[in-house]
N, C-alpha and C positions, 0 to 999 in steps of 0.2 A: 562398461558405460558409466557414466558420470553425468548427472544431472543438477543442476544450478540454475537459482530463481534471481533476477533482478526485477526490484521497482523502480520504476523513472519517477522521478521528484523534480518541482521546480522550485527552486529557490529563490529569495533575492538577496545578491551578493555584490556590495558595492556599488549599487544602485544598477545593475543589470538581473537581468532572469536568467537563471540559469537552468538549463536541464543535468541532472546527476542520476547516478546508476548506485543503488546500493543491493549489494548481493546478501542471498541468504542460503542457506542449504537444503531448505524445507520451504515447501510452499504455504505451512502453514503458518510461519513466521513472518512471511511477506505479506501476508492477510491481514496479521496483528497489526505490524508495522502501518501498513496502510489504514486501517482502520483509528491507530491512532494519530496518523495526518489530517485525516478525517474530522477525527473528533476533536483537532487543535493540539492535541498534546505538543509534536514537533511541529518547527515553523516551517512553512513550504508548504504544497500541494501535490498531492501524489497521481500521475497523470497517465500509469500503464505497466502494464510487469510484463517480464518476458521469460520464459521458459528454455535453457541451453541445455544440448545433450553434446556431450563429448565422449570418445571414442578412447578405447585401452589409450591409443599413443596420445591422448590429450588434446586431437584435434575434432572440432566442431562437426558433427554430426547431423545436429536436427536445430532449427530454432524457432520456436512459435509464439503468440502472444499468448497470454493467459486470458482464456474466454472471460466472462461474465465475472471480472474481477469486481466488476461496481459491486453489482449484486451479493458476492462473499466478501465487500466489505460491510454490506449494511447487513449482512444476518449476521457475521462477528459483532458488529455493532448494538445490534439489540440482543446479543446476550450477554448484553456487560448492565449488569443492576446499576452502574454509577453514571450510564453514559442518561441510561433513559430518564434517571431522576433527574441528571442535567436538563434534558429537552423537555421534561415536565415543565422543571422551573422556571423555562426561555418561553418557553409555551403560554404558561402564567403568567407572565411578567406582561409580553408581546397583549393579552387583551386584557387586558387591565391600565 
């Protein structure tokens, strides 16, 4: 069995929305990834990840969404030291 994560991203390409698929190998990769759509780094909006399982002959097996992705974006999110001094700063700024 073969297991493969995608995140759905929405883009804007050419003045439409696009929904894109980018795969990862690891779910923890697709956590990062999302986390830094999240945090602005890439452009677009990351809007759901999904879970495939494939079978020895390479056909699709199992395929599920990824539960409580928001959720393990924002705990990847707060354990990044540069993200939080960011939201400090937007923080500060905003009541001032």
């Amino acid at each position: 069995m073969e297991t493969a994560y995608y995140l759905i991203v929405e883009r804007e390409v050419g003045g439409r929305r696009l929904r894109l698929l980018d795969d990862y190998a690891t779910a923890d990769r697709l956590i990062g990834d999302a986390a830094d759509y999240e945090a602005g780094e890439f452009s677009g909006d990351w809007v759901g990840g999904l879970q495939l399982v494939f079978d020895a002959s390479g056909r699709l097996a199992a395929a599920s969404r990824i539960e409580d992705l928001g959720s393990l974006v924002r705990a990847e999110l707060a354990a990044r030291t540069d993200w939080k001094r960011s939201q400090a700063r937007r923080e500060r700024w905003a009541s001032s």
